[in-house]
C-alpha positions as CSV (number, residue, x, y, z in Angstrom):
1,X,90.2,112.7,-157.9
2,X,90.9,116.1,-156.7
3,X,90.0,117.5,-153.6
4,X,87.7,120.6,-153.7
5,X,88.4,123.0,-151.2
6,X,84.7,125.4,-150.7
7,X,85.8,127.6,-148.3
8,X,89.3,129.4,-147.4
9,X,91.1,128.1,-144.7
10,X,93.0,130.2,-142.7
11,X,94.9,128.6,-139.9
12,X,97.9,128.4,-142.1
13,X,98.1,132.0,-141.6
14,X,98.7,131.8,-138.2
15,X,102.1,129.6,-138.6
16,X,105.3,130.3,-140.8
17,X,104.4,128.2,-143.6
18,X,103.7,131.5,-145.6
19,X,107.2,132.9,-144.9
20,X,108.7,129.4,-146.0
21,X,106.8,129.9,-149.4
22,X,108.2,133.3,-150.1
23,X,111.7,132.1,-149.4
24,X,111.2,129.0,-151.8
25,X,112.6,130.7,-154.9
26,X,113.9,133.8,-156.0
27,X,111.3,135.2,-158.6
28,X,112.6,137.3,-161.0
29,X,110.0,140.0,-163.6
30,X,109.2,137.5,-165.6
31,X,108.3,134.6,-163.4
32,X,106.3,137.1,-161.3
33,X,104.4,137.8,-164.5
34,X,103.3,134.5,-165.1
35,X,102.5,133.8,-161.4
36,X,100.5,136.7,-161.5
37,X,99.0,135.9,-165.1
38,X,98.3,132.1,-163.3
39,X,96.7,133.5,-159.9
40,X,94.5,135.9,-161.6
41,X,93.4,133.3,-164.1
42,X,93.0,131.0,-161.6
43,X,91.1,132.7,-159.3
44,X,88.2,133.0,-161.9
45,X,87.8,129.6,-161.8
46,X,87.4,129.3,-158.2
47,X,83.8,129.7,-157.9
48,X,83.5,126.5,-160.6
49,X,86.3,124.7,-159.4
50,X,86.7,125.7,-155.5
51,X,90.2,126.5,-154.0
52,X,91.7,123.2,-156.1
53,X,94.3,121.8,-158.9
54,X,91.5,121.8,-161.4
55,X,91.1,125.5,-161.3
56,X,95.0,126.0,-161.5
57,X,95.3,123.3,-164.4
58,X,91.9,124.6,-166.2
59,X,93.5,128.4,-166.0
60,X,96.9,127.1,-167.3
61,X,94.6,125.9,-170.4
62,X,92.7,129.3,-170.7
63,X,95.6,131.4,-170.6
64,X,97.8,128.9,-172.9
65,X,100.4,128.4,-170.7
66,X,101.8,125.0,-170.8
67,X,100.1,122.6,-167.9
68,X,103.4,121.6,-166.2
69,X,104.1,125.3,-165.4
70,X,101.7,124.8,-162.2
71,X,103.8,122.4,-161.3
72,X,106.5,124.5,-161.3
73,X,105.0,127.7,-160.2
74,X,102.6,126.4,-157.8
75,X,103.4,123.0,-156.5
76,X,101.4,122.8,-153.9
77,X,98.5,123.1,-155.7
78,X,95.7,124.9,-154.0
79,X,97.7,125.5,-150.5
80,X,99.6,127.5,-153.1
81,X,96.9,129.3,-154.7
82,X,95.3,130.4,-151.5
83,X,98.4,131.4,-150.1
84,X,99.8,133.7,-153.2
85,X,96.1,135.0,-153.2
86,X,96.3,136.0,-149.7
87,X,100.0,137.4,-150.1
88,X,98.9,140.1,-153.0
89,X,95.4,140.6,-151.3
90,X,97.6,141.9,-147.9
91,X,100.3,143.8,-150.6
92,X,97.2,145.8,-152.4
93,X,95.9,147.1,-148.7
């Protein structure tokens, strides 16, 4: 069963783990596109599905994308999610 995260952690903001997730791949246009398709999609199914894989799986299936491509894009599941959320939300300022 998936664990539901209800609120947003933020201690992992206090340690390097966010710069170790930038570095993990080079994105190029298009797989910034679909990260940024995936992390909007997903974050409308937060307040259903908390900070977890569901919402990440159930907005791969909303927005058609195939269901392995969290996997790919967002391995970590909702540590992922959270942490691409908080890297555009501090970008956009």
């Amino acid at each position: 069963m998936d664990q539901v995260i209800t609120s947003m952690p933020t201690d992992f903001l206090k340690t390097s783990q966010t710069h170790e997730y930038d570095d993990r791949f080079e994105e190029d246009a298009e797989t910034k596109a679909m990260l940024d398709r995936l992390l909007r999609a997903s974050l409308e199914q937060v307040p259903v599905h908390g900070w977890s894989h569901e919402a990440v799986e159930q907005a791969c299936k909303n927005e058609s994308l195939p269901i392995g491509l969290k996997t790919l894009l967002m391995p970590n599941g909702p540590h992922d999610l959270i942490t691409r959320f908080y890297a555009k939300a501090t970008a956009d300022l």
